[in-house]
C-alpha positions as CSV (number, residue, x, y, z in Angstrom):
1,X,336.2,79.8,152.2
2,X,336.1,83.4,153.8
3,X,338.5,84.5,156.4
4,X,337.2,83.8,159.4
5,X,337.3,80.0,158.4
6,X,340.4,80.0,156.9
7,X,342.0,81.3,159.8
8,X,340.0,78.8,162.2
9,X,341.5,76.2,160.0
10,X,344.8,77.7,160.9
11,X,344.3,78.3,164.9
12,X,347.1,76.0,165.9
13,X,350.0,77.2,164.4
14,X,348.9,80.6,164.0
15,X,349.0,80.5,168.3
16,X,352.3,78.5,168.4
17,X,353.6,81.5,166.1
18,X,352.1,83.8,167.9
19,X,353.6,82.7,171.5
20,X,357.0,82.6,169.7
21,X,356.6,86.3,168.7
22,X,355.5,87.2,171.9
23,X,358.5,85.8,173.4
24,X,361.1,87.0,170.5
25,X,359.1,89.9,171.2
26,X,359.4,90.2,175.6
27,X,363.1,88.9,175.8
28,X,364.0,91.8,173.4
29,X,362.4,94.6,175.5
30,X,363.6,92.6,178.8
31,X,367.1,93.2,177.6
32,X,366.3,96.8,176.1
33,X,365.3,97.7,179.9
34,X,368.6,96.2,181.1
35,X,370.4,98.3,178.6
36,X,368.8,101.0,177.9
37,X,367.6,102.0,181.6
38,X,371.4,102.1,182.9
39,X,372.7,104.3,180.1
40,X,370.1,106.7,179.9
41,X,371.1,107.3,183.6
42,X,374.4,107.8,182.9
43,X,373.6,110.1,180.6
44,X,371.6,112.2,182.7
45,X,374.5,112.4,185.1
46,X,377.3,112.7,182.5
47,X,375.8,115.0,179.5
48,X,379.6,114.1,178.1
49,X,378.3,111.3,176.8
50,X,374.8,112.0,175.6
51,X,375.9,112.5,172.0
52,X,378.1,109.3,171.9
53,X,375.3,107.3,173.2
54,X,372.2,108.6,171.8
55,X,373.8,109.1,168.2
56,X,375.1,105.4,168.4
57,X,371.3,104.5,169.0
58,X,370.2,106.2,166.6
59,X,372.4,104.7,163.5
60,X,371.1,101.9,164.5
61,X,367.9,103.4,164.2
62,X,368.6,104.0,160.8
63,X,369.7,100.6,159.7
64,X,367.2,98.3,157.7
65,X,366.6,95.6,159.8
66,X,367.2,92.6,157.1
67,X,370.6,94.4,157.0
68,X,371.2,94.6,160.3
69,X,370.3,90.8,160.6
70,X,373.0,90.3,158.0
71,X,375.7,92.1,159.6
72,X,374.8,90.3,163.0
73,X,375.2,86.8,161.1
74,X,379.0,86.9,161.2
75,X,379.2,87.5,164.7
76,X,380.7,84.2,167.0
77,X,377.9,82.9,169.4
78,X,374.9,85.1,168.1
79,X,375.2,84.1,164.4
80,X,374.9,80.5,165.4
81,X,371.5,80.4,165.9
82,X,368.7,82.8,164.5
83,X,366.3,83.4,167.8
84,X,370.2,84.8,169.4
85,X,370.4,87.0,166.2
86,X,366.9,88.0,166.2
87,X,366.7,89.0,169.6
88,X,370.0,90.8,169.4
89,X,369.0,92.4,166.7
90,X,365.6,93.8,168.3
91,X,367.0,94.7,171.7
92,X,369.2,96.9,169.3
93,X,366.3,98.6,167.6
94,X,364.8,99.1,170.9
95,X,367.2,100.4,173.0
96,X,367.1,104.8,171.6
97,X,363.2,105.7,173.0
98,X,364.3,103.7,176.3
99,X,367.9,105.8,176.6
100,X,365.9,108.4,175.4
101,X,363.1,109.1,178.0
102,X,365.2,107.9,181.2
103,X,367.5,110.7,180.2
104,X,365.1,113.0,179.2
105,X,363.0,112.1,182.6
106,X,365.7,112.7,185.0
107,X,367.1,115.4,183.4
108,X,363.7,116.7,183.7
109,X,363.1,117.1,187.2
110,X,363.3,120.1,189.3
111,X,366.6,121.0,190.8
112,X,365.0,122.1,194.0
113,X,364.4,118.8,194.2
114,X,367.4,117.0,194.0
115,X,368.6,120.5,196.7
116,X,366.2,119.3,198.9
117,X,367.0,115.8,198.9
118,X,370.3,115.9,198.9
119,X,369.9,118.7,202.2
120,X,368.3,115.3,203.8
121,X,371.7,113.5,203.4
122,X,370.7,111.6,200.8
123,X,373.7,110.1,198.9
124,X,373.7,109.5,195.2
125,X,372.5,106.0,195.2
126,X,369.3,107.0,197.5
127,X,368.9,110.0,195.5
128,X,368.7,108.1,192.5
129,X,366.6,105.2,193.9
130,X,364.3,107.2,195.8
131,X,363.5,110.5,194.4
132,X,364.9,110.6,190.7
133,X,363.7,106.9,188.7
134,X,360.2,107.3,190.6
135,X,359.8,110.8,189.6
136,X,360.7,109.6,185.8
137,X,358.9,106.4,185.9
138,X,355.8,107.6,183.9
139,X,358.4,109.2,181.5
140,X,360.2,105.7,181.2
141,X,357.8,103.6,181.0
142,X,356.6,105.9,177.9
143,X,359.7,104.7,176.6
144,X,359.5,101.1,176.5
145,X,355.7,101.7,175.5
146,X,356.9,103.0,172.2
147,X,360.0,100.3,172.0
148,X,357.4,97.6,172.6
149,X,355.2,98.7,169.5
150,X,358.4,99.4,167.2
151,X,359.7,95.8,168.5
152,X,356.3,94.0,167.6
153,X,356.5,95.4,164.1
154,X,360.4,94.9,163.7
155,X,360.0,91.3,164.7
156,X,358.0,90.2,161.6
157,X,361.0,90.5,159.8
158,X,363.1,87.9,162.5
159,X,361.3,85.2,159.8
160,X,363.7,85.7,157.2
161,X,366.1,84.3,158.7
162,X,364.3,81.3,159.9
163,X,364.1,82.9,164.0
164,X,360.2,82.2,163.9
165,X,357.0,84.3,164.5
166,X,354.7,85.6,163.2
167,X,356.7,87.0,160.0
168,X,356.5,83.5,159.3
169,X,352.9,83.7,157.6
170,X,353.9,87.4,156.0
171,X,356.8,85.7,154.3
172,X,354.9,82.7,153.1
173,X,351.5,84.7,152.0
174,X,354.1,87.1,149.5
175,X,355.5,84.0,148.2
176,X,352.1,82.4,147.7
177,X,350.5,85.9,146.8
178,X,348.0,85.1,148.8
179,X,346.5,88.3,151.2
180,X,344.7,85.2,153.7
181,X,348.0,84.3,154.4
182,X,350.1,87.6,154.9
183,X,346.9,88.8,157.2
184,X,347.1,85.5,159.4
185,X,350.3,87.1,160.4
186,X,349.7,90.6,160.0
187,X,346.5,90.7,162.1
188,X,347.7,89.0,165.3
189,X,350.8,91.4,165.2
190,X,349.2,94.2,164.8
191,X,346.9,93.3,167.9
192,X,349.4,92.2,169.7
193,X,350.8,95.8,169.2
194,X,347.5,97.2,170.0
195,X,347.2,95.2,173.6
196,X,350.8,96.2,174.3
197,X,350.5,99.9,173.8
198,X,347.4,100.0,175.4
199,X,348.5,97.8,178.6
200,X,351.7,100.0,179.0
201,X,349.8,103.2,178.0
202,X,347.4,102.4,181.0
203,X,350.9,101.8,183.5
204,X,352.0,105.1,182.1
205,X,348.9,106.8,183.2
206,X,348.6,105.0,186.7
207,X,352.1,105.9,187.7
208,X,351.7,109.3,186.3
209,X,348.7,110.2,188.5
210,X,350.4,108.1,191.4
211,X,353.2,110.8,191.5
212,X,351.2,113.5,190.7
213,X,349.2,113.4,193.9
C-alpha cells in the first residue's frame, strides 16, 4: 500500500484530528492576542517594565514543552483536563514574538508623530487607538504570524498528554516505528503551518502597503 492510499484509508480521523489541532491551535493564539497585545503596550509606554516582561517570556521560551505540560499539571482548574493544560500551555509559548513586535512597533514610530497628534488634542486613548496600533499593525500582525507557526509545531506535542491533535499520529507512528504513521500527522501540520504563515504573511503585506500610501 503506498502512501497516498494509506492515508485515504485514514481520511476520517486524520480530519477529526486535524480540526482538533486547528482549534488547540486558534484558541491559543486567540488568547496570545488578548495577552500579549495589552502588555506589549504597556511596555512601549512604560520601558520600566520591558525587562520584567519580556525576560519572563522568554524563560518560558526556553522551557521544553513536555516540561512545561508537567509543571502546568498540578495547577487547580487547568490540570483537570488536558485541552485547558494544552492550551495554557501554548498561549504561554506564544505570547514573546506577540509582546515583542507590539512593543517594538510602537516604540517604533516617529515622535513627530505622536507631537502632531497629540497638538490635535488627542488624548492617550485616541492617540493609541487611532494613530499608534494602526501604524504598528503590520509589525503586529508579524508577530502573531510567527506565534501561529511556533504554536502549530508546539502543539504536536499537546498528544502526550492525551489533549488531542495531530501529535496523536506522531506519537503512535514512534511507538509503531512506522514513518506512514508519524507523516499522517506530520504532513497536515506542517501544511497547516504553511497556510497559516502564508494567510497572515499576505495580512501583513496588505496592511503594510495600506499604511504606507
Amino acid at each position: 500500500m503506498n502512501l497516498l492510499e494509506f492515508f485515504y484509508g485514514h481520511r476520517a480521523e486524520i480530519f477529526t484530528l486535524t480540526v482538533e489541532h486547528f482549534c488547540l491551535v486558534g484558541v491559543s493564539i486567540a488568547l496570545a492576542v488578548l495577552i500579549g497585545i495589552p502588555l506589549g503596550i504597556l511596555i512601549a509606554r512604560r520601558p520600566a517594565w520591558n525587562k520584567p516582561v519580556l525576560g519572563s517570556a522568554n524563560v518560558i521560551q526556553t522551557i521544553p514543552s513536555l516540561a512545561l505540560f508537567g509543571f502546568l499539571l498540578p495547577v487547580p482548574w487547568l490540570g483537570e483536563r488536558a485541552t485547558r493544560l494544552a492550551i495554557a500551555a501554548l498561549t504561554a509559548y506564544a505570547l514573546l514574538p506577540i509582546i515583542r513586535n507590539t512593543c517594538a512597533g510602537i516604540a517604533g514610530i516617529d515622535s513627530g508623530v505622536r507631537e502632531a497628534a497629540r497638538g490635535l488634542g488627542m488624548t492617550d486613548r485616541q492617540l493609541l487607538f487611532q494613530v499608534e496600533l494602526p501604524l504598528a499593525l503590520s509589525v503586529i500582525v508579524a508577530g502573531v504570524r510567527t506565534a501561529t507557526v511556533i504554536t502549530v509545531g508546539v502543539a504536536t506535542i499537546a498528544a502526550a498528554i492525551g489533549a488531542g491533535g495531530l501529535g496523536e499520529f506522531i506519537f503512535r507512528g514512534l511507538s509503531m516505528v512506522d514513518n506512514r504513521v508519524i507523516l499522517e500527522g506530520a504532513i497536515p501540520a506542517a501544511l497547516m503551518a504553511l497556510a497559516a504563515d502564508f494567510l497572515l504573511g499576505l495580512a501583513e503585506r496588505r496592511l503594510f502597503h495600506s499604511f504606507s500610501k
